[in-house]
MARNULO-654232 format. One record per atom (N, C-alpha, C): x, y, z; residue in one letter. Coordinates in steps of 0.1 Angstrom, whole numbers, plus 2048, in hexadecimal, padded with zeros to 3 digits. Atoms other than C-alpha are relative to their C-alpha. Layout:
BEGIN
XYZA
...
END
This chain:
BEGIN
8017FA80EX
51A40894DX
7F580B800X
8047F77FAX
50842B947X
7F37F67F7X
80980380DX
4E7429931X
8038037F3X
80380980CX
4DE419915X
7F58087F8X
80B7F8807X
4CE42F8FDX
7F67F67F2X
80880980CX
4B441C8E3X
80C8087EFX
7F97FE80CX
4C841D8BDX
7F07FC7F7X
8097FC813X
4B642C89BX
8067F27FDX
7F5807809X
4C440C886X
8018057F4X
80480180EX
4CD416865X
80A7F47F8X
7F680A804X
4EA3F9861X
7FC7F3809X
7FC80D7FAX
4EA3D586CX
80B7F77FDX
7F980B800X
5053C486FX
8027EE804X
80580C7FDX
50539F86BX
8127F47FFX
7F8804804X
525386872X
7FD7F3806X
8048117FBX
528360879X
80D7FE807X
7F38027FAX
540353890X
8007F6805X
7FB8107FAX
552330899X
807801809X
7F88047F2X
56132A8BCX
8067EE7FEX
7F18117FDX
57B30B8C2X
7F87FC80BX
8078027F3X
5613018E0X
7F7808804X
80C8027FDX
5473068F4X
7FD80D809X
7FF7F47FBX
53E3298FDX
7EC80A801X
8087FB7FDX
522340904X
7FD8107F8X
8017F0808X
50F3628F7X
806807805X
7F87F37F9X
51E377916X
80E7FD7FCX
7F1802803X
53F36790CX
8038077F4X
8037FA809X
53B3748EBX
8008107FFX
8037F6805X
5313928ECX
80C80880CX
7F77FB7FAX
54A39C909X
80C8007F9X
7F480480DX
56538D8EFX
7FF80F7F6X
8047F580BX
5573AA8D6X
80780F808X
7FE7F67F9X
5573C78F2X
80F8047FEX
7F47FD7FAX
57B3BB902X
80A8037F5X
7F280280CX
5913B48DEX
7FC8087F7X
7FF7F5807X
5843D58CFX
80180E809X
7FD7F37FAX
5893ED8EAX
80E806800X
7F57FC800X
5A24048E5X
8067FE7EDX
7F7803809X
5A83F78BFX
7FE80B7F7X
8067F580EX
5904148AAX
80780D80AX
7FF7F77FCX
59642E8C0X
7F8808808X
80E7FB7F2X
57E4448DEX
7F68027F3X
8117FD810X
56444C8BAX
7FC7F57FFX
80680A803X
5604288B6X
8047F580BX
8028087F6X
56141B8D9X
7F37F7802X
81080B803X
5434008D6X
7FB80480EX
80B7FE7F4X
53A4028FCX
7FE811804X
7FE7F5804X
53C4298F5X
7F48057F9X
80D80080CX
5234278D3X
7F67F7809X
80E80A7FFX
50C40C8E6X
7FC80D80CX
8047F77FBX
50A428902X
7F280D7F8X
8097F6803X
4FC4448EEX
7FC7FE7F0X
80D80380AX
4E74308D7X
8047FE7F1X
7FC7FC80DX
4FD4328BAX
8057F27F8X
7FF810800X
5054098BDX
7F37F9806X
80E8067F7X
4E43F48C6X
8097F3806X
7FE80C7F4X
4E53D48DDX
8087F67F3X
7F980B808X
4FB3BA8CDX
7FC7F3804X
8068107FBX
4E73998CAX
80C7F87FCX
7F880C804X
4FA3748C5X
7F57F6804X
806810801X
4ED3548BAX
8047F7800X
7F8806801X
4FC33A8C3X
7FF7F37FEX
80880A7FCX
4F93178C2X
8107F2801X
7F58097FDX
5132FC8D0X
7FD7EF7FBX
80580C804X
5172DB8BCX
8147FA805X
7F6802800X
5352C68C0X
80C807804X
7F37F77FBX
54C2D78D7X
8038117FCX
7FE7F3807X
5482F58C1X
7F7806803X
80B7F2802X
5343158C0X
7FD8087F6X
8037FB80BX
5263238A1X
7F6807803X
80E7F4801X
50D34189CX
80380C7FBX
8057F5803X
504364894X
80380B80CX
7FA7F57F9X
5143858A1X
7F58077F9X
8077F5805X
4F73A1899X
80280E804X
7FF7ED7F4X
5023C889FX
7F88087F9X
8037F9802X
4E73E0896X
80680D802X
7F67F77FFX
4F8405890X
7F480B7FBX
8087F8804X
4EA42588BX
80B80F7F8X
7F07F8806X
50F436880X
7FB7FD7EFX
7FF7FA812X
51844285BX
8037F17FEX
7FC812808X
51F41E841X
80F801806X
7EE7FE7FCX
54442A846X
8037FD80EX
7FF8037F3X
54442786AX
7FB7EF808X
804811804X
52F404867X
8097FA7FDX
7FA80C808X
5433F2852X
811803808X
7F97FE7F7X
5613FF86AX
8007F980BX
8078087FAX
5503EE884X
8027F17FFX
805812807X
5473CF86DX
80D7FA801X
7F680180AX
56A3CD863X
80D7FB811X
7F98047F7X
5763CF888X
7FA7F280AX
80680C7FAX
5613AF894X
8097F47FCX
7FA80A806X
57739B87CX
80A800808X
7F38007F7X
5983A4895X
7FB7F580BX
80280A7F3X
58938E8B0X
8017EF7FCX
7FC80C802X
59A36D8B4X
8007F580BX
8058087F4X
58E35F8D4X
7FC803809X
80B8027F6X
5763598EAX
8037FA80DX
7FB8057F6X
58435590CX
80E7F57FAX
7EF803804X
5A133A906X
7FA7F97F1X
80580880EX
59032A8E6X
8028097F4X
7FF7F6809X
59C3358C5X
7F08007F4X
8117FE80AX
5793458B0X
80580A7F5X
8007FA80FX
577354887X
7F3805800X
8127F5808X
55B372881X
8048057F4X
80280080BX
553375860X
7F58097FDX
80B7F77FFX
53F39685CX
7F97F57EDX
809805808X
522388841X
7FC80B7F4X
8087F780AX
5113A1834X
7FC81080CX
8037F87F9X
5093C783FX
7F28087F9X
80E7FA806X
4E33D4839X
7FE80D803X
8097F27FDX
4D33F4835X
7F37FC806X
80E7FF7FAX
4B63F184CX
7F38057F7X
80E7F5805X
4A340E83CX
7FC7FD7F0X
80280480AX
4A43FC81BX
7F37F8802X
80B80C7FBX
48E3DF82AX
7F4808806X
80B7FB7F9X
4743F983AX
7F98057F0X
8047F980AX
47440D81CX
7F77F57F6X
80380C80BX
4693E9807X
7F57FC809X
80A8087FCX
4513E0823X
7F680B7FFX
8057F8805X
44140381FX
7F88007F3X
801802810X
4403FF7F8X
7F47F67FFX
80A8097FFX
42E3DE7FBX
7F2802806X
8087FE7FAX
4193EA819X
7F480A7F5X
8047F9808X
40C408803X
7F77FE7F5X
80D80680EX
4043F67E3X
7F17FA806X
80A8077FCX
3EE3DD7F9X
7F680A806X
8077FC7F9X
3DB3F580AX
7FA80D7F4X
8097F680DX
3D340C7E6X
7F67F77FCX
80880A808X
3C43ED7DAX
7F17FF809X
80C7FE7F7X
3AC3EF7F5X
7F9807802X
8027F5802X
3A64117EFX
7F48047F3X
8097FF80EX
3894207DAX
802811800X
7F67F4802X
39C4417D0X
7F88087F7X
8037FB80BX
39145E7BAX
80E7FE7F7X
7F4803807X
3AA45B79DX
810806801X
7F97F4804X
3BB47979CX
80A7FD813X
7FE8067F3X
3C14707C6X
80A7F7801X
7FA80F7FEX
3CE4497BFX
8088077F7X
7F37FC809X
3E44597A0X
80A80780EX
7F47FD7F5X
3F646E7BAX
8067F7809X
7FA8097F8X
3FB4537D4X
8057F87F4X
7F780D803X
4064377BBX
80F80F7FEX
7F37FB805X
4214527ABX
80780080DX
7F87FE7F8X
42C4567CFX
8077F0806X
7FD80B7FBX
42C4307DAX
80B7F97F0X
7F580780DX
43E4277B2X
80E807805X
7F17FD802X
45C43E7BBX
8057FA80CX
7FE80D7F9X
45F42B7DDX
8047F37FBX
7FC809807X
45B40D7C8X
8107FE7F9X
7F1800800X
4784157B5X
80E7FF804X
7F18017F8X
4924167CCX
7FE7F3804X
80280C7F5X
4873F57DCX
8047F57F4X
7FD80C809X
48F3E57B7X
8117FD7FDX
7F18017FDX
4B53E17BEX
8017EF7FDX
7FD80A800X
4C33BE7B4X
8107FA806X
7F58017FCX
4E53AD7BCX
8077FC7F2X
7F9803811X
4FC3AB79BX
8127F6801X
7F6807800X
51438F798X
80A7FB80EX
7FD8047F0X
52937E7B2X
80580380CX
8017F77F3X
5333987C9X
7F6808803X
810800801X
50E39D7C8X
803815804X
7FF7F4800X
5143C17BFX
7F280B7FFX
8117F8803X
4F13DB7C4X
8018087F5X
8037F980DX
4E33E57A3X
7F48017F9X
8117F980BX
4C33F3791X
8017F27F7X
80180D807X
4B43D4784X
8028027EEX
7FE7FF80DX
4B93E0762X
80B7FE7FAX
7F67FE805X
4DB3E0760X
8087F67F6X
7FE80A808X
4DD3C174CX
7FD8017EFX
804801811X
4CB3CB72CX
80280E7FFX
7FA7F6801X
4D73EF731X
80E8027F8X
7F47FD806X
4F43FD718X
80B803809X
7F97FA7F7X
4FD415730X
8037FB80DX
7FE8057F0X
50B40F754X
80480C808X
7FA7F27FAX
51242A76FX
8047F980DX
7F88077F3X
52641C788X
80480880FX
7FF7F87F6X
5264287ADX
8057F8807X
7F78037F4X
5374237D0X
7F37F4805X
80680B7FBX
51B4127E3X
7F38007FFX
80E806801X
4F34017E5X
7FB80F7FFX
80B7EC800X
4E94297F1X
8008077F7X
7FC7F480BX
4F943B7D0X
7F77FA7F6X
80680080DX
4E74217BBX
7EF802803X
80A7FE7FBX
4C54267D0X
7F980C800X
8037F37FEX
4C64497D1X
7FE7FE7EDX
8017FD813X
4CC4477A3X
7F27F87FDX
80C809809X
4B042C7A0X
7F080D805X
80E7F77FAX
4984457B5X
80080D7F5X
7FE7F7809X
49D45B79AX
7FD7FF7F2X
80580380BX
49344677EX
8107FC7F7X
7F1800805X
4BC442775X
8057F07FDX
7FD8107FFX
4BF422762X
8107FC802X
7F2805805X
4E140A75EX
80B802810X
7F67FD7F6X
4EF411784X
8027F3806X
7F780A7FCX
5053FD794X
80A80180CX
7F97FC7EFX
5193FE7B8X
8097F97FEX
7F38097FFX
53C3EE7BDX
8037FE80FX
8008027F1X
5343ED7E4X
806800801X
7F57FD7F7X
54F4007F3X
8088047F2X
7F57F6807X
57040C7EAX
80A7F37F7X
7F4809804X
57F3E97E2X
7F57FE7F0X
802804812X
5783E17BBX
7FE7F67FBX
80180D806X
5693BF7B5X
8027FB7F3X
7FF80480FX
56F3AE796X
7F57FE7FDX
810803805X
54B3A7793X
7FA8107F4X
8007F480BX
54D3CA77FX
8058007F6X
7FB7FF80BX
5623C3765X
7FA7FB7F4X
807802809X
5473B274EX
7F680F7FCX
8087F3804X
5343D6751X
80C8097FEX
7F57F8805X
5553E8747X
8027FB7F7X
7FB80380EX
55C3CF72BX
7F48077F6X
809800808X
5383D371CX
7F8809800X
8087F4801X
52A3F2724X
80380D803X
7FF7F17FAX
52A41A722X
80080480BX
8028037F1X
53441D745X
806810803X
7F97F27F7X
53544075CX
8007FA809X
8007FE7F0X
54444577DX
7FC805804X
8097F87F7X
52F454795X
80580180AX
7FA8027F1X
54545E7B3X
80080B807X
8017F57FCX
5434707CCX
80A810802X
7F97F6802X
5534947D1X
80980680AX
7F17FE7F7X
57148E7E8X
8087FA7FDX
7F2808809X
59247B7E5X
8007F4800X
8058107FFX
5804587F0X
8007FC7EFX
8027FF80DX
5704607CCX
80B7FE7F7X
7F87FE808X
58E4657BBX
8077F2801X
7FF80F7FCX
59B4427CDX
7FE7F77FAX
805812808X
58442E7BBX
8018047F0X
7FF7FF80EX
58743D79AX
80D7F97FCX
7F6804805X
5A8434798X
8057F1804X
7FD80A7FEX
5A54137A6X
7F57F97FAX
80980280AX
58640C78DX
8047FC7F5X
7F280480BX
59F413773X
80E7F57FFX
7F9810801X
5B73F677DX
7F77F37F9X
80B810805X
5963DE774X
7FE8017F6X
80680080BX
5903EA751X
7FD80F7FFX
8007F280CX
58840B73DX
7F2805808X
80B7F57FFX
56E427748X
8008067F2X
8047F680BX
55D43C72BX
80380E805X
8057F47FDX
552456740X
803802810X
7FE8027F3X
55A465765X
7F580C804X
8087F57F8X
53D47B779X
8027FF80DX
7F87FF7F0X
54648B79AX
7F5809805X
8077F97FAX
52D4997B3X
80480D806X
7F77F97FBX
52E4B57C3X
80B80280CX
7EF8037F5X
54F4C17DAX
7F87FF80DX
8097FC7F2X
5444B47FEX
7F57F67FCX
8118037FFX
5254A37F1X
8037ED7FBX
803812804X
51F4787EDX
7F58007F6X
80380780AX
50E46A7D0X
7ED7FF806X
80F8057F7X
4F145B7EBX
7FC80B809X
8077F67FDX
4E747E7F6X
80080C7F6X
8057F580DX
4E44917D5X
7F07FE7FBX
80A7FB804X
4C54A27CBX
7FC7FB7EFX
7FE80280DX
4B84947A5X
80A80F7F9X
7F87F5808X
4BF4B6796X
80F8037FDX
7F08017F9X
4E44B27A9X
8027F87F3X
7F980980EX
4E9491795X
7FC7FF7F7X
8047FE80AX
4D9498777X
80B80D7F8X
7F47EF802X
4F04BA776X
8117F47FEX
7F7805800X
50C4A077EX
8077F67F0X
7FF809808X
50A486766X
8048097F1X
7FE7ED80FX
5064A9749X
80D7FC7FCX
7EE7F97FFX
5274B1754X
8097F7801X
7F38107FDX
53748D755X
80C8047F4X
7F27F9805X
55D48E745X
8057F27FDX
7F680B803X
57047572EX
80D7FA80AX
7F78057F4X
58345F742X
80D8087FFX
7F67FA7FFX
5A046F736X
80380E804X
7FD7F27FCX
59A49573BX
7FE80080DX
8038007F4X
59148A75DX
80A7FC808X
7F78057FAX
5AE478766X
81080D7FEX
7FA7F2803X
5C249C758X
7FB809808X
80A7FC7F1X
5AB4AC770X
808804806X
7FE8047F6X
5B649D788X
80F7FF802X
7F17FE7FFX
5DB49E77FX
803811803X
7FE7F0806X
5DA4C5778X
7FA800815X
80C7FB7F5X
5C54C779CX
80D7FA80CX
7F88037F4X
5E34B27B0X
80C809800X
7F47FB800X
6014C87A2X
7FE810806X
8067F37FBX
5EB4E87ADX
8057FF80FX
7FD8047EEX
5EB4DA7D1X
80D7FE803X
7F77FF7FBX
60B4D37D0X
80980D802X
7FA7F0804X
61A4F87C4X
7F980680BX
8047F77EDX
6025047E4X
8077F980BX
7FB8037F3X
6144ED7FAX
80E8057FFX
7F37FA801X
6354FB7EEX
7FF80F802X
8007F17FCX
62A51E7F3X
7FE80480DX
7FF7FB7F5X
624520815X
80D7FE80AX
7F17FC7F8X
64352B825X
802801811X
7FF8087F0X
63952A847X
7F97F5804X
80280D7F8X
63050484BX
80C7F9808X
7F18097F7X
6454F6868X
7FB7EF802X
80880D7F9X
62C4D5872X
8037F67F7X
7FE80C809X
6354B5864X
7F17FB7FCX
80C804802X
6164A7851X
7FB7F2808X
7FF80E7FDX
61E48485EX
7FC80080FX
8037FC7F3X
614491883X
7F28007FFX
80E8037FFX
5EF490879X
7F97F47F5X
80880A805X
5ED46F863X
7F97FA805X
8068057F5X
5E045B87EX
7EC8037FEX
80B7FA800X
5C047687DX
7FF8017F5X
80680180DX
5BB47B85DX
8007F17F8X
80680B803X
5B9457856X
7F37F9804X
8078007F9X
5A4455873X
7F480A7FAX
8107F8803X
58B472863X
7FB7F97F0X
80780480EX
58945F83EX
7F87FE7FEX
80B803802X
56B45C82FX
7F6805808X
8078027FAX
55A46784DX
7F78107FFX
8057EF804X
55449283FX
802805810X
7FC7FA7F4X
56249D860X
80C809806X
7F37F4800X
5774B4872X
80A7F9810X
8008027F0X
58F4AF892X
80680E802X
7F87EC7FCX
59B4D28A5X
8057F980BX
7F48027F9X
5BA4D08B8X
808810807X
7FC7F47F8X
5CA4E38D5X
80B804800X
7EF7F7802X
5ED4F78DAX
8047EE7FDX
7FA80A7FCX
5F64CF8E7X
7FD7F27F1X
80680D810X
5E84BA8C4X
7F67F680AX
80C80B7F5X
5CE4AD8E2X
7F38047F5X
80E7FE804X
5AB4AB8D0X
7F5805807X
8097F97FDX
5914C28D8X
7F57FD801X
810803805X
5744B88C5X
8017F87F2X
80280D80FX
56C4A08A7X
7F38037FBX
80C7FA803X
54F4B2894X
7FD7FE7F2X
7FF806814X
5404AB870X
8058107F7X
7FE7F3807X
54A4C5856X
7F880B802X
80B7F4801X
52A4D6854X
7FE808812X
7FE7FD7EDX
5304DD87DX
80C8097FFX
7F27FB7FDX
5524F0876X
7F980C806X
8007ED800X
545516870X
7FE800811X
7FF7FF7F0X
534512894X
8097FB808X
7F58037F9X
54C5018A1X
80D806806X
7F87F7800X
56651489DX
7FD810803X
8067F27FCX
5505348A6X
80180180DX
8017FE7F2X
54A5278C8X
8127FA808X
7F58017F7X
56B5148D0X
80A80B806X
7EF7F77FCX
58F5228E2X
8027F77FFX
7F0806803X
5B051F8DCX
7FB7EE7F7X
7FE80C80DX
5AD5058BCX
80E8047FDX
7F3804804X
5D04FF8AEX
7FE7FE7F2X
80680880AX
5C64E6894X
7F78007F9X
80980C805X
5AE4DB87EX
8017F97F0X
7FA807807X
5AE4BD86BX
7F27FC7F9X
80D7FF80AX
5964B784DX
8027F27F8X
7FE80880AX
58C49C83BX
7F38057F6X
80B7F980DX
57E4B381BX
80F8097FEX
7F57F7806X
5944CD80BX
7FF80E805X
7FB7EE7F9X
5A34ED818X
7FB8077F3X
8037F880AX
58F505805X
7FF814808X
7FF7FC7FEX
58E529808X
7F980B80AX
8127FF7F6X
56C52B81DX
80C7FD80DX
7F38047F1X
584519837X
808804807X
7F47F67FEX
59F52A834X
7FC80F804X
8047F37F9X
59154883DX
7F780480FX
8078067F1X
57D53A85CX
80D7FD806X
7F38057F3X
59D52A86CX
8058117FFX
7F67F57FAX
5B054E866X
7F980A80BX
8087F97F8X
592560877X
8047FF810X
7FF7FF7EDX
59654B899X
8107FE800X
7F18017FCX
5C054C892X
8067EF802X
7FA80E801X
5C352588BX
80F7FE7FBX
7F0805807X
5E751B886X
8027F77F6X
7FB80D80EX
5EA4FE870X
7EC7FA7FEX
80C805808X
5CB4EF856X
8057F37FCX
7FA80B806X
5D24CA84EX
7F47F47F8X
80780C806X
5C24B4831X
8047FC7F5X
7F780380DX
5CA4A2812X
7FF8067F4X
8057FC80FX
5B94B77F9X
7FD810803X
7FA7F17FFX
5C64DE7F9X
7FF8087F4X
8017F580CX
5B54FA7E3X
7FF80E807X
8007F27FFX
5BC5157F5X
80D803807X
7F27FF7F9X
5D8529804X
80180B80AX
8037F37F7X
5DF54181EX
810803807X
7F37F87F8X
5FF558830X
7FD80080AX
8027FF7F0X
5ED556852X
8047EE806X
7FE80D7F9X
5EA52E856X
80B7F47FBX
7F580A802X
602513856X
7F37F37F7X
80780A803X
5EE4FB83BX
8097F67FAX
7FC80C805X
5F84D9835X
7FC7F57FCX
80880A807X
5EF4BD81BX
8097F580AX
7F780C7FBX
5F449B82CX
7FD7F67FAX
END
C-alpha cells in the first residue's frame, strides 16, 4: 500500500455494527475496504481517499459477548458533507464479515470543527476572566469571543433531532434550511428562528413549524435547492421562498449576501411561477438547437455522479474521462487542457461557459439547468 497521508478531519463518521459470530477489528475493517470497492466509483475509492489523506484511519470497537460481535465503526473524512454522507450511506451495503451475516447502522455524522469551535468559545471566556484588561481592549475581545459563542448555541429540535437556533421555539418566524452549516452560518449573524431539515429528505419533525409559524425557505442556488422546495411543499404550506445566489450554498454566504437574500425572498407562489416560466425557457433552448445529435441518456451515469458535488467532468473524442475538476477550476482547466470533447456540469450552462467551451471548440455541454444557447456547441439538458 503507497502512503498514508495524515487527514484534516472535518466529518466523523460514526456506525455500530452486529456480526452473527465471532470476529475481529482486521476482519472488519477488511469487510469495509473489500464490499465497497468498486461500488462509488475511482472518486470514492476508500483505499484511494485513505491514500491521499482525504479518508483518515478507520478505527473499530469491538467487543465479543455471546457468540456475537457488537461495536463501533469510526471513519474520520476530510471530503465535502455530500461526499461524507455518500460514504456513511455506503457502510450500510456491507452484510458480512467473512462467512457471518453483520448490520451497520451509520449513527450519527459530526462536524468536527463545530466541537473545536465550542472548545475555543469556552477556552476563551475562561481565560478573559483571568485577565485584567483595559476596557475598551476586553470589549473588543468579548465581541469577538460572543460571535464565536453564537454559533456554538445550536440545539436539536424534535425527534429527528433536527439543528436549530435555540430560539426557534418562542420565535414567530422560522427560516428553514438544508443542513446544521446553513443554520450556523444565520445564527453567526444574529438570524433568529433558523431551522435545518438535515439533508434533502424532509422529516416530519417540520411540520409543527409549518403549521405554526411564518416560515421562509432558505435554499441554496442550484437545482438540489429547487428539490427541496418542492418536497417541503408536500409536508405543509411555505409563506415565503429565499434563494441564494446562482452557484453559491446557504453555509458560505457573506451576512450582507443573506441579509440581500432574505430582502428579496418571494411568495411561495410567485416562486413556484418562477420556476415554472424558468423550466419552459430551458426547454424552447433545447428545442432550438438543431445540431444536437448526442443522446442525453449517454451521460446520466455522470451527471448523477457530479450532483451536489459543484463540479465538472471533461471528456475525450472516446466519452473516456479526462479530468474531474470543481467548477471554479473550469476556466483554467479548459485553458490548459487538449482535445476536450465534453463537459459535463453540475451548475447551469450559462453564457460565461458557453463562450469558454466555443473558444477551445468543445463539442457538446451537458447539464440539467440550460440558460444559454449557442450555433457552435452541441448543448444538452439531461
Amino acid at each position: 500500500m503507497g502512503k498514508i497521508y495524515p487527514v484534516s478531519t472535518k466529518y466523523t463518521v460514526i456506525a455500530d455494527i452486529l456480526v452473527e459470530g465471532e470476529v475481529n477489528k482486521n476482519d472488519i475493517v477488511g469487510a469495509i475496504f473489500g464490499q465497497t470497492e468498486g461500488l462509488l466509483g475511482n472518486d470514492l475509492e476508500l483505499r484511494e481517499l485513505q491514500k491521499s489523506g482525504r479518508i483518515g484511519r478507520i478505527d473499530v470497537n469491538i467487543e465479543i459477548k455471546n457468540g456475537k460481535s457488537k461495536g463501533q465503526i469510526i471513519v474520520p473524512s476530510s471530503l465535502a458533507k455530500t461526499e461524507t454522507a455518500v460514504i456513511a450511506a455506503a457502510l450500510e451495503t456491507i452484510d458480512k464479515i467473512g462467512p457471518c451475516n453483520a448490520q451497520v447502522t451509520v449513527k450519527e455524522m459530526n462536524d468536527v470543527r463545530m466541537d473545536k469551535r465550542t472548545q475555543i468559545t469556552e477556552r476563551a471566556q475562561n481565560l478573559l476572566k483571568k485577565l485584567n484588561l483595559d476596557s475598551s481592549d476586553s470589549q473588543e475581545i468579548m465581541d469577538k469571543v460572543q460571535e464565536n459563542f453564537r454559533t456554538s448555541k445550536i440545539i436539536e429540535y424534535g425527534k429527528d433531532k433536527l439543528a436549530a437556533s435555540e430560539d426557534i421555539e418562542e420565535n414567530e418566524e422560522a427560516i428553514i434550511v438544508e443542513g446544521r452549516a446553513d443554520v450556523v452560518n444565520l445564527v453567526k449573524y444574529n438570524i433568529k428562528g433558523v431551522i435545518s431539515i438535515n439533508g434533502v429528505n424532509v422529516p416530519d419533525s417540520i411540520k409543527p413549524i409549518l403549521e405554526s409559524k411564518t416560515t421562509t425557505l432558505f435554499i441554496d442556488g442550484d437545482r438540489g435547492g429547487e428539490m427541496i422546495a418542492k418536497k417541503i411543499l408536500s409536508k405543509g404550506e411555505l409563506d415565503y421562498i429565499a434563494v441564494a445566489p446562482d452557484g453559491k450554498e446557504v453555509e458560505e454566504l457573506a451576512g450582507k449576501e443573506i441579509f440581500k437574500c432574505l430582502r428579496n425572498r418571494m411568495k411561495t407562489k410567485e416562486y413556484l411561477s418562477t420556476l415554472k416560466s424558468s423550466e419552459k425557457n430551458n426547454q424552447r433552448n433545447e428545442k432550438s438547437f438543431s445540431n444536437q445529435k448526442t443522446e442525453p441518456s449517454k451521460y446520466k451515469n455522470m451527471i448523477n455522479d457530479l450532483f451536489g458535488t459543484r463540479g465538472a467532468y471533461l471528456l475525450g473524442d472516446k466519452n473516456e474521462v479526462l479530468a474531474k475538476i470543481p467548477l471554479t477550476e473550469l476556466s483554467n482547466a479548459l485553458s490548459e487542457a487538449k482535445k476536450i470533447s465534453t463537459v459535463i456540469l453540475d451548475g447551469p450552462i450559462t453564457e460565461e461557459i458557453v463562450k469558454l467551451c466555443e473558444k477551445k471548440k468543445i463539442e457538446n455541454i451537458v447539464s440539467r439547468t440550460v440558460k444559454a444557447s449557442s450555433d457552435k456547441i452541441n448543448i444538452i439538458k439531461a
